[in-house]
N, CA, C and O atoms as CSV, one atom per row, in Angstrom:
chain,resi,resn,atom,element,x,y,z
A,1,UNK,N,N,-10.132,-3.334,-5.137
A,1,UNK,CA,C,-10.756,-2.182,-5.764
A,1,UNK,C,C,-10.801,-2.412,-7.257
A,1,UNK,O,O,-9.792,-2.928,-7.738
A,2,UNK,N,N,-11.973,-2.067,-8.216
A,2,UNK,CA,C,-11.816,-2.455,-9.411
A,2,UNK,C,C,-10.868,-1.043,-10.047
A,2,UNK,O,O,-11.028,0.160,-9.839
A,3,UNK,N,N,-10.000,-1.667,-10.762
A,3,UNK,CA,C,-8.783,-0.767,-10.989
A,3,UNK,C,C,-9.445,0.015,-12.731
A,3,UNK,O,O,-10.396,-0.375,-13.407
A,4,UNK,N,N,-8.675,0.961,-12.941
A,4,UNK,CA,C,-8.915,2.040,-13.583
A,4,UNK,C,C,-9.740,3.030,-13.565
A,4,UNK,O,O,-10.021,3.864,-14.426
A,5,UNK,N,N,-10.305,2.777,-11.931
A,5,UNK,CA,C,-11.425,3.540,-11.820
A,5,UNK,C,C,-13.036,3.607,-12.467
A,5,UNK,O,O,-13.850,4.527,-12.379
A,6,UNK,N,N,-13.146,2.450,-13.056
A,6,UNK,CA,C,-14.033,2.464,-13.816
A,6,UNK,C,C,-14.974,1.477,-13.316
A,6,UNK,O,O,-14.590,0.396,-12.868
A,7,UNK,N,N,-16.291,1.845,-13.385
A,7,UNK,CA,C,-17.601,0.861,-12.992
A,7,UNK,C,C,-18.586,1.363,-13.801
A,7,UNK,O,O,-18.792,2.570,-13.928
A,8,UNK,N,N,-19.254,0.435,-14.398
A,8,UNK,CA,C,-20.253,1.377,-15.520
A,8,UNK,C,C,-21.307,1.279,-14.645
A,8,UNK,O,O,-21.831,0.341,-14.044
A,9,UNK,N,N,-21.553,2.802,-14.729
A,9,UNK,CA,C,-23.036,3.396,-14.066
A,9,UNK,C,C,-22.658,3.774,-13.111
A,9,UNK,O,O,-23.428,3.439,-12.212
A,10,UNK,N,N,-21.675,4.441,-12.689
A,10,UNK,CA,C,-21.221,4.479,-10.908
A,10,UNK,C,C,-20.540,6.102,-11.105
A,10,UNK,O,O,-19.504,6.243,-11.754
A,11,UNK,N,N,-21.203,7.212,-10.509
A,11,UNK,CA,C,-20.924,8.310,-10.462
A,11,UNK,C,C,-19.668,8.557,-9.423
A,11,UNK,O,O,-19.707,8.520,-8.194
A,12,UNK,N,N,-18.452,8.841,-10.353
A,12,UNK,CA,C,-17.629,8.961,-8.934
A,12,UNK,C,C,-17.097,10.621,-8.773
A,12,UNK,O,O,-16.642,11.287,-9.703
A,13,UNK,N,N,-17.276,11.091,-7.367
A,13,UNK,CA,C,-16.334,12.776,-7.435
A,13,UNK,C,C,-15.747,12.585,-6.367
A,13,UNK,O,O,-16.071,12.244,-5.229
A,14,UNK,N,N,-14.554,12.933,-7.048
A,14,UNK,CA,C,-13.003,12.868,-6.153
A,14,UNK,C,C,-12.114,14.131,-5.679
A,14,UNK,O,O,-11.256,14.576,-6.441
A,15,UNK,N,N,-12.252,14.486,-4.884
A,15,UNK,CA,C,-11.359,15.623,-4.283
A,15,UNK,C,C,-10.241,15.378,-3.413
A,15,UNK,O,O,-10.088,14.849,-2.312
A,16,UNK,N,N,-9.451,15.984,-4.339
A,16,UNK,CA,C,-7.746,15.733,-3.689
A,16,UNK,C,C,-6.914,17.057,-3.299
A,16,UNK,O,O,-6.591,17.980,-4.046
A,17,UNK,N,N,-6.650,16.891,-1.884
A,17,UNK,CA,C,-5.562,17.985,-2.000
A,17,UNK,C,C,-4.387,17.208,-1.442
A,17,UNK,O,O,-4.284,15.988,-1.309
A,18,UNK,N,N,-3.189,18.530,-1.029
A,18,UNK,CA,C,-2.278,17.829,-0.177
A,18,UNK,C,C,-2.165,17.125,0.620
A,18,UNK,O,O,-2.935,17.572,1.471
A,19,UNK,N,N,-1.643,16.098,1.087
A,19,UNK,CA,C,-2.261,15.168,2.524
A,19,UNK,C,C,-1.133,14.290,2.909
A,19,UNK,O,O,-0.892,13.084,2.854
A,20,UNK,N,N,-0.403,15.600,3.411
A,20,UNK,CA,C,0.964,15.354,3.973
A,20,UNK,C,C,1.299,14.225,5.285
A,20,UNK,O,O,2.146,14.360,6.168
A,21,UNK,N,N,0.452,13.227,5.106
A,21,UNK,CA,C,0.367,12.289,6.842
A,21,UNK,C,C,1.492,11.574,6.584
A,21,UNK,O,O,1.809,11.432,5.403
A,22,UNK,N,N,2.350,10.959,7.673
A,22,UNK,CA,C,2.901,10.160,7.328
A,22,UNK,C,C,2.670,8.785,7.917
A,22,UNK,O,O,2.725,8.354,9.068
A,23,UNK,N,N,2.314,8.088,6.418
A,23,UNK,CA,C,1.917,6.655,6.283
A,23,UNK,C,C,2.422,6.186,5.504
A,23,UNK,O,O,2.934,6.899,4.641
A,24,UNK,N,N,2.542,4.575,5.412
A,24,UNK,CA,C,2.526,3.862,4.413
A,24,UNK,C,C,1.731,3.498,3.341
A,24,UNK,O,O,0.748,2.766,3.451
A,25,UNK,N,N,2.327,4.236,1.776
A,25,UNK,CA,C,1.703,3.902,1.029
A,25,UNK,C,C,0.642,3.073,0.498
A,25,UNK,O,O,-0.560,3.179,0.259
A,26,UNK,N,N,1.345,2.408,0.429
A,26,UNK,CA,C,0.835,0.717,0.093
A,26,UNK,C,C,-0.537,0.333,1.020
A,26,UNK,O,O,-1.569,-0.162,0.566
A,27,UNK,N,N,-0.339,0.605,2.095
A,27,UNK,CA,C,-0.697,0.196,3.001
A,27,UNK,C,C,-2.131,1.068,3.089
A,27,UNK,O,O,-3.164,0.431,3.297
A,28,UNK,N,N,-2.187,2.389,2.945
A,28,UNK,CA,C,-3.269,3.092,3.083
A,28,UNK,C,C,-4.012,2.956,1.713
A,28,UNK,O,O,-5.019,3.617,1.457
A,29,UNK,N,N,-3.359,1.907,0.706
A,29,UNK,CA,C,-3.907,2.129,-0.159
A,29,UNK,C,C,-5.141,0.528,-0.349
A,29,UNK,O,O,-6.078,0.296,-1.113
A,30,UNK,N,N,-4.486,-0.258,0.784
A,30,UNK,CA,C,-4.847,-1.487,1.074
A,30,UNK,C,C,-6.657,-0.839,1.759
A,30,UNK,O,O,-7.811,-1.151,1.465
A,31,UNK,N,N,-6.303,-0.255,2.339
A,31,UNK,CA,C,-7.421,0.565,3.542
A,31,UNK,C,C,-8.452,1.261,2.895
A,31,UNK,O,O,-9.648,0.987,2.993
A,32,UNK,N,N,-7.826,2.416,2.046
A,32,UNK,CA,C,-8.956,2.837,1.712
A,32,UNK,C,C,-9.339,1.963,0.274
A,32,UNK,O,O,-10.232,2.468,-0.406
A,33,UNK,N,N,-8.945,1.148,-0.049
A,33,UNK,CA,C,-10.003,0.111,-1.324
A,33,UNK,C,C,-10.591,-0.592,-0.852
A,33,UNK,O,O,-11.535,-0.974,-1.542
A,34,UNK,N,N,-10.499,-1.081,0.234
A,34,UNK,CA,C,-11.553,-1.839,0.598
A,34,UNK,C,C,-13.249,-1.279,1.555
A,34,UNK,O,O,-14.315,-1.870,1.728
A,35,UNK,N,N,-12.596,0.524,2.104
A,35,UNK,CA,C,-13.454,1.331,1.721
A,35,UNK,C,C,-14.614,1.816,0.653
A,35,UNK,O,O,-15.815,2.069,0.737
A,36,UNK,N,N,-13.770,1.813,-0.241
A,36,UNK,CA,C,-14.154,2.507,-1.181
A,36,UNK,C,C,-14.775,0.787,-2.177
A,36,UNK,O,O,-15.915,1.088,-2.530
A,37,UNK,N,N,-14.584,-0.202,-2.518
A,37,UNK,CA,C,-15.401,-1.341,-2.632
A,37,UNK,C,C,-16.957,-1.523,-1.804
A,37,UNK,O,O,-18.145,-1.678,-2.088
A,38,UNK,N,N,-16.391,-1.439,-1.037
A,38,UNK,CA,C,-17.775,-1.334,0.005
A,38,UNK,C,C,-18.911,-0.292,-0.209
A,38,UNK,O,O,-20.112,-0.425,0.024
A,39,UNK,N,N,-18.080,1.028,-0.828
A,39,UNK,CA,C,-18.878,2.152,-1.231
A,39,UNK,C,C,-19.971,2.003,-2.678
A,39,UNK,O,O,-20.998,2.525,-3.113
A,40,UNK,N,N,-18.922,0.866,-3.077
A,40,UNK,CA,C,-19.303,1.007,-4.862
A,40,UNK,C,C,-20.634,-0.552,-4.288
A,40,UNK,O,O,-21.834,-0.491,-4.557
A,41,UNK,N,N,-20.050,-1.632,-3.595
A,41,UNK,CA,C,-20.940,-2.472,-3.824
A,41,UNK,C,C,-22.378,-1.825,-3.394
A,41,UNK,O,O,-23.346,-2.120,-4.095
A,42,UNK,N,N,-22.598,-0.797,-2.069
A,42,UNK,CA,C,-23.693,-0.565,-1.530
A,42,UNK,C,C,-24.492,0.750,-2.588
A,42,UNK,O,O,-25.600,1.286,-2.605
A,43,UNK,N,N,-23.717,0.822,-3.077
A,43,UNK,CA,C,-24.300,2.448,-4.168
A,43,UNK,C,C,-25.016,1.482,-5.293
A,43,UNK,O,O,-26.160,1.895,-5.481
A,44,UNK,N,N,-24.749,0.452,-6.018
A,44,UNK,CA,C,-24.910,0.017,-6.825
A,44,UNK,C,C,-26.175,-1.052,-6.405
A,44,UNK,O,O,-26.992,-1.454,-7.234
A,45,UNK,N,N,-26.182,-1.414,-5.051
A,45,UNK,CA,C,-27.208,-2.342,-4.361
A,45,UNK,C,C,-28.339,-1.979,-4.527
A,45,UNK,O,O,-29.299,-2.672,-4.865
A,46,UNK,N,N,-28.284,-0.063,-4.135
A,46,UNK,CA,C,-28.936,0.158,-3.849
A,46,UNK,C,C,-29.985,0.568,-4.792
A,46,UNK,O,O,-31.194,0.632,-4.570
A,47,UNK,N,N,-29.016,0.982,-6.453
A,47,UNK,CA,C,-29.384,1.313,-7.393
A,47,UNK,C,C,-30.325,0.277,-8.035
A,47,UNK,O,O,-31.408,0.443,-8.595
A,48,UNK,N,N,-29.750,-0.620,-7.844
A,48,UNK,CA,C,-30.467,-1.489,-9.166
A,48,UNK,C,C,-31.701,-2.293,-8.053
A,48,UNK,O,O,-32.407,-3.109,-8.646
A,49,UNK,N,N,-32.034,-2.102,-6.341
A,49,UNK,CA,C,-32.966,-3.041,-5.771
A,49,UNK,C,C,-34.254,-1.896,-5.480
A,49,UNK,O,O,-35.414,-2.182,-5.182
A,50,UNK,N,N,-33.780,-0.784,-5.630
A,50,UNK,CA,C,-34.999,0.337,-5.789
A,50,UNK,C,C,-35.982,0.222,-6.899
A,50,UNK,O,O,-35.850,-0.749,-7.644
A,51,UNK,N,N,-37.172,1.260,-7.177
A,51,UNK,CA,C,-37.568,1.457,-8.004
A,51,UNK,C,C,-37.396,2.787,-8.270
A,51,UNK,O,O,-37.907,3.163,-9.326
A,52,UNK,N,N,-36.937,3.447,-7.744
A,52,UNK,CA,C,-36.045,4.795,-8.425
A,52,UNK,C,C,-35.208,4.776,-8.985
A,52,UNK,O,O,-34.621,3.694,-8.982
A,53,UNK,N,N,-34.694,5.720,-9.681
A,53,UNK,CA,C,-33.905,5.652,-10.670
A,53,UNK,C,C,-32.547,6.320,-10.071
A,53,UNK,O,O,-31.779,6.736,-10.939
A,54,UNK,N,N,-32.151,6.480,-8.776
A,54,UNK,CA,C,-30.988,6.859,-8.346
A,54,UNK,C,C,-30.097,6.214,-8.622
A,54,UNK,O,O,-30.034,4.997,-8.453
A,55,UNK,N,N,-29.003,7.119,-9.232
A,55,UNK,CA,C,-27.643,6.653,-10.123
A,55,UNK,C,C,-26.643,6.594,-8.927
A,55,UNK,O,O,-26.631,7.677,-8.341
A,56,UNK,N,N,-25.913,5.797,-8.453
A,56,UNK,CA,C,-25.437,5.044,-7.964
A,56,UNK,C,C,-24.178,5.607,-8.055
A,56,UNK,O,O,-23.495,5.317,-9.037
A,57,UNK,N,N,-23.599,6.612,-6.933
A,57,UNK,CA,C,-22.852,7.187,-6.254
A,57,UNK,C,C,-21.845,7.048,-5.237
A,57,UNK,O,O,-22.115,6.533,-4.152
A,58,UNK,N,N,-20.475,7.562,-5.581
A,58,UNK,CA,C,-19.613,7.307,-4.818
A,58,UNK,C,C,-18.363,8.701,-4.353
A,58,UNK,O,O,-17.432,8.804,-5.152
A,59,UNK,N,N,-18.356,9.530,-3.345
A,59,UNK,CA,C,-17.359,10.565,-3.316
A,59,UNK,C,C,-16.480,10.097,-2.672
A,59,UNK,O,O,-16.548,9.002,-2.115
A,60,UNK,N,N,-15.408,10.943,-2.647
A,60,UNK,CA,C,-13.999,10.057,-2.282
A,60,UNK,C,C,-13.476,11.654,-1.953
A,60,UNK,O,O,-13.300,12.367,-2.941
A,61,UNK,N,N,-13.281,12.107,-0.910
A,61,UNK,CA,C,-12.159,13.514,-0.813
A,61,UNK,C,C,-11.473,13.104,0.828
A,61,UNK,O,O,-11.594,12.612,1.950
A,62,UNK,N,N,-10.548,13.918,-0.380
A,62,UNK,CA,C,-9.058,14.045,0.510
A,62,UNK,C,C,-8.537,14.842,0.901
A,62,UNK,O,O,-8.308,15.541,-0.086
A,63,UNK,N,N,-7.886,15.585,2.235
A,63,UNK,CA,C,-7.720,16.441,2.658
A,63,UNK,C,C,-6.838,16.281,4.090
A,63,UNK,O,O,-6.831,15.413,4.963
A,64,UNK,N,N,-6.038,17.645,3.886
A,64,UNK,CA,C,-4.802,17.692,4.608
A,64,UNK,C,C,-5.092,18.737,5.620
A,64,UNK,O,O,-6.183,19.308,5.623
A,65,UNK,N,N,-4.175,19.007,6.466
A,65,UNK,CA,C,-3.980,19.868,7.477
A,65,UNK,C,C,-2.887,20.909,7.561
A,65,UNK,O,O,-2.068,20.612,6.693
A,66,UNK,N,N,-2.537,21.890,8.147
A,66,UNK,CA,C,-0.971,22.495,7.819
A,66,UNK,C,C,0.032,21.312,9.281
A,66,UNK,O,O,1.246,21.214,9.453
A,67,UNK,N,N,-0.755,20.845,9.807
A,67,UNK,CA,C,-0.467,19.907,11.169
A,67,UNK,C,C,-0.023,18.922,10.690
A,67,UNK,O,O,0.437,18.072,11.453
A,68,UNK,N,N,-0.011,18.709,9.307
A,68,UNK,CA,C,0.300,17.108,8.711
A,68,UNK,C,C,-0.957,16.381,8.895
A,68,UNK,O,O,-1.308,15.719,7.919
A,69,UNK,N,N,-1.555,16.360,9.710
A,69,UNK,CA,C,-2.856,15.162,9.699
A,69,UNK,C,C,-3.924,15.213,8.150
A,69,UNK,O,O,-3.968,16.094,7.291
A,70,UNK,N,N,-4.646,13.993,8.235
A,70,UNK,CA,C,-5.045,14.482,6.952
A,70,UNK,C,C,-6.531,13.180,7.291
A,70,UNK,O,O,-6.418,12.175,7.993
A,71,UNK,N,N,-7.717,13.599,6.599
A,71,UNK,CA,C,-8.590,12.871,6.504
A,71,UNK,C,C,-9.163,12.961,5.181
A,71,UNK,O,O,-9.178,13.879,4.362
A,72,UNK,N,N,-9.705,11.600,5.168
A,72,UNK,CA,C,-10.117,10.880,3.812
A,72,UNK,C,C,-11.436,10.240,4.268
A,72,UNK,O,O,-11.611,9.330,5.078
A,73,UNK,N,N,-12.326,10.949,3.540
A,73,UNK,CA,C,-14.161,10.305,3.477
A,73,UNK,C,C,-14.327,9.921,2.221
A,73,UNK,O,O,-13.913,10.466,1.198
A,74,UNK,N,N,-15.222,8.540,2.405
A,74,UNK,CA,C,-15.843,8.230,1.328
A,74,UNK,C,C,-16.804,7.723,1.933
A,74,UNK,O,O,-16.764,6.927,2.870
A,75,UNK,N,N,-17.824,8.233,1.341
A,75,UNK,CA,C,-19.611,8.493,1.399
A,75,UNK,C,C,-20.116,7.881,-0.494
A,75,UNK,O,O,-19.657,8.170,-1.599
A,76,UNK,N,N,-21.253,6.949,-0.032
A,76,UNK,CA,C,-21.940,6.234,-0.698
A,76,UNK,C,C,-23.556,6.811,-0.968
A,76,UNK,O,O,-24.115,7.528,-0.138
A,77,UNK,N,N,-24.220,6.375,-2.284
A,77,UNK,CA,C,-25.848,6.248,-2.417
A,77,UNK,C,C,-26.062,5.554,-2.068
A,77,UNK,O,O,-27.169,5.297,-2.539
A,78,UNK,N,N,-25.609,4.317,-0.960
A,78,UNK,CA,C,-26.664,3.475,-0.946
A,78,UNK,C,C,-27.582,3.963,0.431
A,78,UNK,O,O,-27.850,5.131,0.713
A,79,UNK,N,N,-27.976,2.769,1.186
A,79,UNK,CA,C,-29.335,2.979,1.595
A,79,UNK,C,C,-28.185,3.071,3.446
A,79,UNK,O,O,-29.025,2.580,4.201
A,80,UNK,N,N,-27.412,3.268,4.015
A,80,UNK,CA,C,-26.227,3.532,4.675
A,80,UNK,C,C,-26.722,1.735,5.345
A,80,UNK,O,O,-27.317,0.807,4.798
A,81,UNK,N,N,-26.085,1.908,6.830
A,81,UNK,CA,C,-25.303,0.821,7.772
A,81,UNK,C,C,-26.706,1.074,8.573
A,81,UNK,O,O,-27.316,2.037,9.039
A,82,UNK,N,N,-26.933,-0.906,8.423
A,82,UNK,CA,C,-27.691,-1.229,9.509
A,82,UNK,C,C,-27.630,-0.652,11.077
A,82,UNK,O,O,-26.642,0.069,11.215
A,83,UNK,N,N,-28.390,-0.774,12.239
A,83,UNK,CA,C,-28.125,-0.482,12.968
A,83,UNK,C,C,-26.715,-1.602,13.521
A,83,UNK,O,O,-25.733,-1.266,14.183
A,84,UNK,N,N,-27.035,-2.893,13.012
A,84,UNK,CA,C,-26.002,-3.855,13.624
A,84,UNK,C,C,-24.664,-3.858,12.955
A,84,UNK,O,O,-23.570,-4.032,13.493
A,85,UNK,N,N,-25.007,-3.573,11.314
A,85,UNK,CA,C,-23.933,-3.298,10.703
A,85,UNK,C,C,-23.066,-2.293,11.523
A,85,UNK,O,O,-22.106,-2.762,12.135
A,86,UNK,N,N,-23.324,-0.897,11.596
A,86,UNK,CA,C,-22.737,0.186,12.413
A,86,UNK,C,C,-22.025,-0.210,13.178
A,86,UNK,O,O,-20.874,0.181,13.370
A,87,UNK,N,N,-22.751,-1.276,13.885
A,87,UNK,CA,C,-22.562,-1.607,15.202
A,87,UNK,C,C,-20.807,-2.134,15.307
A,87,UNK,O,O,-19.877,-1.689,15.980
A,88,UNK,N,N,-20.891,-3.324,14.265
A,88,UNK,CA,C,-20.122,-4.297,14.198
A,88,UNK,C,C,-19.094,-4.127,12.893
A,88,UNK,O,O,-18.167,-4.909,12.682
A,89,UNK,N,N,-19.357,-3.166,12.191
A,89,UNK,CA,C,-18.642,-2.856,11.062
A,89,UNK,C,C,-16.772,-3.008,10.903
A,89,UNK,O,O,-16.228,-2.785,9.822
A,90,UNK,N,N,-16.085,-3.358,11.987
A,90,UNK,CA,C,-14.700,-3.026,12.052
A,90,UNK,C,C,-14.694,-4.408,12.699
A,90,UNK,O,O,-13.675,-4.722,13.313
A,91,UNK,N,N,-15.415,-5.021,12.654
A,91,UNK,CA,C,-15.005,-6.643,13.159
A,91,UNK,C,C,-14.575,-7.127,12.186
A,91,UNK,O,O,-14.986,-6.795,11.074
A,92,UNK,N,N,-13.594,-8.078,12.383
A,92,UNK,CA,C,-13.385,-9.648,11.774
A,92,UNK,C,C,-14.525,-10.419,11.314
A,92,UNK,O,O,-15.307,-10.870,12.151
A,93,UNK,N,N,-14.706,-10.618,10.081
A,93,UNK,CA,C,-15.548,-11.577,9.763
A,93,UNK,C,C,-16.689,-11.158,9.496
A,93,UNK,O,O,-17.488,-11.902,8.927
A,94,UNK,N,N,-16.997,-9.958,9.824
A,94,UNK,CA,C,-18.740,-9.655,10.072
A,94,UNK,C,C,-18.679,-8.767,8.651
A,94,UNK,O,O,-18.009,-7.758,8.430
A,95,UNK,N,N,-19.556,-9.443,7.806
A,95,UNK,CA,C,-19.966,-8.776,6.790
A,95,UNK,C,C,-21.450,-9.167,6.309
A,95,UNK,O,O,-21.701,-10.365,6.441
A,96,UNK,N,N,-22.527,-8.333,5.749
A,96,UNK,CA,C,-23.750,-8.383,5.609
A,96,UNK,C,C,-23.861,-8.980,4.523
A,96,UNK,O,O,-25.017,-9.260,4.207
A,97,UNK,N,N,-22.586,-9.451,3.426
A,97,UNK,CA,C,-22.566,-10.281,2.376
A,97,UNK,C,C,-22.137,-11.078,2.225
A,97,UNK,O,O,-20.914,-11.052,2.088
A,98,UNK,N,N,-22.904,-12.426,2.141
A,98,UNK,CA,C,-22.104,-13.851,1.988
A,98,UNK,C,C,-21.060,-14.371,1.279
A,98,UNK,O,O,-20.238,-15.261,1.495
A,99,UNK,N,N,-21.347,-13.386,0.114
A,99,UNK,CA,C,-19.756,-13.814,-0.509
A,99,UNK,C,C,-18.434,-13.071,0.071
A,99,UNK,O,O,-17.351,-13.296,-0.469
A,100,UNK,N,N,-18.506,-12.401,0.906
A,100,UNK,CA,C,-16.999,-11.514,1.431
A,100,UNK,C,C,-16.630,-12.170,2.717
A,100,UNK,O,O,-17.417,-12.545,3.586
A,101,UNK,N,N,-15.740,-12.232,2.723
A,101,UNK,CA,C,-14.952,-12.345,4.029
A,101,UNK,C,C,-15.078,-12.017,5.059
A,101,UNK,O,O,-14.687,-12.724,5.988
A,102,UNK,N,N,-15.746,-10.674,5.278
A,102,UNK,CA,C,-15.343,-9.572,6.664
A,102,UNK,C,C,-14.374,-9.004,7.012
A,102,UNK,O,O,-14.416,-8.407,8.087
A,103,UNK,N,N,-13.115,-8.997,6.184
A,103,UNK,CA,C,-11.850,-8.857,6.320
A,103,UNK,C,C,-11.755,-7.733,5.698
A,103,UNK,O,O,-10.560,-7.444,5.636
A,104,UNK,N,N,-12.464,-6.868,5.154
A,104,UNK,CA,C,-11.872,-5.524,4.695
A,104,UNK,C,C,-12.301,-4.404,5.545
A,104,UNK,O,O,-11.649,-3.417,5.207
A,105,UNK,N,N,-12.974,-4.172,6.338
A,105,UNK,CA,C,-13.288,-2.968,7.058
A,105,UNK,C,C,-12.249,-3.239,7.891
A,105,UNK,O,O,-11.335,-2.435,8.074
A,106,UNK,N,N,-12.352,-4.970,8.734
A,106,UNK,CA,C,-11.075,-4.908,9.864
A,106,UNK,C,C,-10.045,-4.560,8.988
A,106,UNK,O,O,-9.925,-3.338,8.904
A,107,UNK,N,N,-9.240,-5.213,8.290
A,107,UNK,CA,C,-7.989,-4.244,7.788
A,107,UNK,C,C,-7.832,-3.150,8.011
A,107,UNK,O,O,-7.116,-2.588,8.840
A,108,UNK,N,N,-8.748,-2.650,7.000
A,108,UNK,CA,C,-8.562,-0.961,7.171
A,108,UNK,C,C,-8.783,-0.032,8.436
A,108,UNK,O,O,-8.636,1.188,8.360
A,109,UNK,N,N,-9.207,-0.797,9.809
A,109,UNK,CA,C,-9.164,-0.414,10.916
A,109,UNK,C,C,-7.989,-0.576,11.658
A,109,UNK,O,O,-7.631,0.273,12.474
A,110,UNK,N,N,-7.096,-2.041,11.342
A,110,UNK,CA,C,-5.995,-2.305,11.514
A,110,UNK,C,C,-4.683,-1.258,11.608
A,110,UNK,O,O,-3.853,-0.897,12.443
A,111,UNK,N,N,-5.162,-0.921,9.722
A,111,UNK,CA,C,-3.749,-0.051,9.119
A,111,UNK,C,C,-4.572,1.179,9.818
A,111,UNK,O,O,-3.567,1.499,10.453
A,112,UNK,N,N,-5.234,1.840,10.111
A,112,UNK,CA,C,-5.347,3.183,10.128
A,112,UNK,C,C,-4.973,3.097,11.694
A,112,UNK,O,O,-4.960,4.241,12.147
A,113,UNK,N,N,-4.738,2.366,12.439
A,113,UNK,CA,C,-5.167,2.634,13.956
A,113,UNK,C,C,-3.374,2.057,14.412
A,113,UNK,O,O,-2.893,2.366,15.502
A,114,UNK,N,N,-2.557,1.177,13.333
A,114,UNK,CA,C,-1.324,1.063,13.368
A,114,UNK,C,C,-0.638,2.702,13.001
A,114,UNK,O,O,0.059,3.391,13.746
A,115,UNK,N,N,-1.066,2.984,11.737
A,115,UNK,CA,C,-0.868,4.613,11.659
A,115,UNK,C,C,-1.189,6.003,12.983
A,115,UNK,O,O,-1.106,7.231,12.962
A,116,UNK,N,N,-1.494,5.183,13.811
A,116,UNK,CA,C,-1.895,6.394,14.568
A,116,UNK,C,C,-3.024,7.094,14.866
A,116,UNK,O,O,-3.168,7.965,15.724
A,117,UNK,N,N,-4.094,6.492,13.820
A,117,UNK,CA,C,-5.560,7.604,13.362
A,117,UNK,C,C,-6.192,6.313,13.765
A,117,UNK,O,O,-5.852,5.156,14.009
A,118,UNK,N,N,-7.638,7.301,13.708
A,118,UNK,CA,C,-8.908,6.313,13.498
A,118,UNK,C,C,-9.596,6.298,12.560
A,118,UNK,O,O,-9.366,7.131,11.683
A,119,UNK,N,N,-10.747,5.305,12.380
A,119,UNK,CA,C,-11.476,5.151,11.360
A,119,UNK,C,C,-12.778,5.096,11.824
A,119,UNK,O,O,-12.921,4.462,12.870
A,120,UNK,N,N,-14.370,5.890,11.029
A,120,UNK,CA,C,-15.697,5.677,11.943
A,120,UNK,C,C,-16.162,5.448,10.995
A,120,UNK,O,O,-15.686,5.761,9.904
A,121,UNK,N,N,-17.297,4.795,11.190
A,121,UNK,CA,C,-18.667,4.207,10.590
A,121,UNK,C,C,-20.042,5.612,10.693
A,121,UNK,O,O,-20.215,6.284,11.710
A,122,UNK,N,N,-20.642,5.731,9.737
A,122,UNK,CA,C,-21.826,6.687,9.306
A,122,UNK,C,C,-22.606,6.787,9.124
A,122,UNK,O,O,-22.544,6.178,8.057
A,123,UNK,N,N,-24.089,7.221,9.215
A,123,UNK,CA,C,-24.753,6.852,8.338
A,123,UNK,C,C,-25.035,8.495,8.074
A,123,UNK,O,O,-24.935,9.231,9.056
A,124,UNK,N,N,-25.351,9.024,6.903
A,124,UNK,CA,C,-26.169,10.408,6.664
A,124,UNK,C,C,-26.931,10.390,5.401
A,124,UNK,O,O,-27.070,9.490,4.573
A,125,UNK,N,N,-27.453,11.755,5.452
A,125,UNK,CA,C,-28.770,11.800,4.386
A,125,UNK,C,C,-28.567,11.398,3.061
A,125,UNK,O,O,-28.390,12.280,2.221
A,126,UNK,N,N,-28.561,10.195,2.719
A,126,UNK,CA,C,-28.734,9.513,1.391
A,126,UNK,C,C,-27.596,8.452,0.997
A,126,UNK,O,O,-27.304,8.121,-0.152
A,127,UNK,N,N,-26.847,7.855,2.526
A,127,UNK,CA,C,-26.246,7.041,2.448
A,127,UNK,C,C,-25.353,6.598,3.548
A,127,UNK,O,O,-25.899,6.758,4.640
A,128,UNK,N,N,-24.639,6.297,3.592
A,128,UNK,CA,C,-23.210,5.979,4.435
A,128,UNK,C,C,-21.661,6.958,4.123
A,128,UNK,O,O,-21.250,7.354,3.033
A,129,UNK,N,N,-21.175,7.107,5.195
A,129,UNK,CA,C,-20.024,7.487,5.202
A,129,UNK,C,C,-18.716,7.010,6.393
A,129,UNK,O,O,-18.755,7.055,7.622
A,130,UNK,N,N,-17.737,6.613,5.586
A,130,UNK,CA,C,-16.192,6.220,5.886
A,130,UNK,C,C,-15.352,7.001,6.024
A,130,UNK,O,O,-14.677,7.360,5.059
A,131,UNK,N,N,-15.126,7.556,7.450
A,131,UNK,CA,C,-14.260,8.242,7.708
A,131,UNK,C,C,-13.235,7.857,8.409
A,131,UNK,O,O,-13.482,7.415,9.532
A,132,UNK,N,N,-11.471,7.928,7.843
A,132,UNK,CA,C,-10.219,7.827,7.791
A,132,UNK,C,C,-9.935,9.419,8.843
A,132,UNK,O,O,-10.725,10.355,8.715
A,133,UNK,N,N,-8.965,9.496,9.639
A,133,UNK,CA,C,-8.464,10.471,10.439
A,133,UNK,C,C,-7.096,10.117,10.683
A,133,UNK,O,O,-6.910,9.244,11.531
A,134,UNK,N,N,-6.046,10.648,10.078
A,134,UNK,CA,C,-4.512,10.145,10.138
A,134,UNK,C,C,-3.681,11.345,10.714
A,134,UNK,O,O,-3.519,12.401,10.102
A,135,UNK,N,N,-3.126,11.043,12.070
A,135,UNK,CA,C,-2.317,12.420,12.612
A,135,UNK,C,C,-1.302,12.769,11.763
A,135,UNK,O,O,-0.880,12.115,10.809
A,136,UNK,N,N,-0.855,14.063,12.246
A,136,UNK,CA,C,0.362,14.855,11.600
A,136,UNK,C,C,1.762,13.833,11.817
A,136,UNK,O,O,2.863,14.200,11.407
């Protein structure tokens, strides 16, 4: 994840509440950056291969339950998930960009599904969305 939060040109809104799950830190933090990378590379793809001028978007909210469970979306501008992407998005290896690995969606399917929760693939009106689901 590029650290300090900062990407020039990259609109980010973040909503946080309590989100009492119990997980490993570290670990969910492994999960959702490589989320949220994925969010920034496709917002920014999408920005600069258009001829519109859409500013290149990224939300991130967080949210708890009184159950302890807690879910975390992050939804992108870009143009969302192929049909095959969708398809294959939580595989090993399978990534639509030659320079990556494929290794970050599986992770973060890994840790969330070692935690107990699941993780889904999206597409909606004006982009993609990553949704995290972590029980109480």
């Amino acid at each position: 994840m590029r650290r300090n939060g900062a990407v020039a040109g990259v609109e980010f809104a973040i909503e946080a509440g309590p989100t009492p799950a119990r997980v490993d830190p570290k670990e969910l933090q492994v999960a959702v950056e490589a989320v949220v990378d994925n969010a920034l590379d496709a917002a920014i793809a999408t920005s600069t291969s258009t001829s519109t001028s859409k500013k290149p978007r990224v939300e991130i909210r967080c949210e708890g339950e009184p159950s302890g469970a807690a879910h975390i979306v992050v939804r992108d501008s870009g143009e969302g998930f192929t049909a095959k992407a969708l398809d294959r998005a939580f595989e090993p290896y399978f990534s639509t960009k030659p320079e990556h690995s494929g290794l970050g969606l599986a992770r973060t399917r890994l840790i969330v599904e070692a935690h107990g929760g699941r993780v889904v693939a999206a597409n909606r009106a004006g982009g993609a969305e990553v949704r995290i689901d972590l029980p109480g």
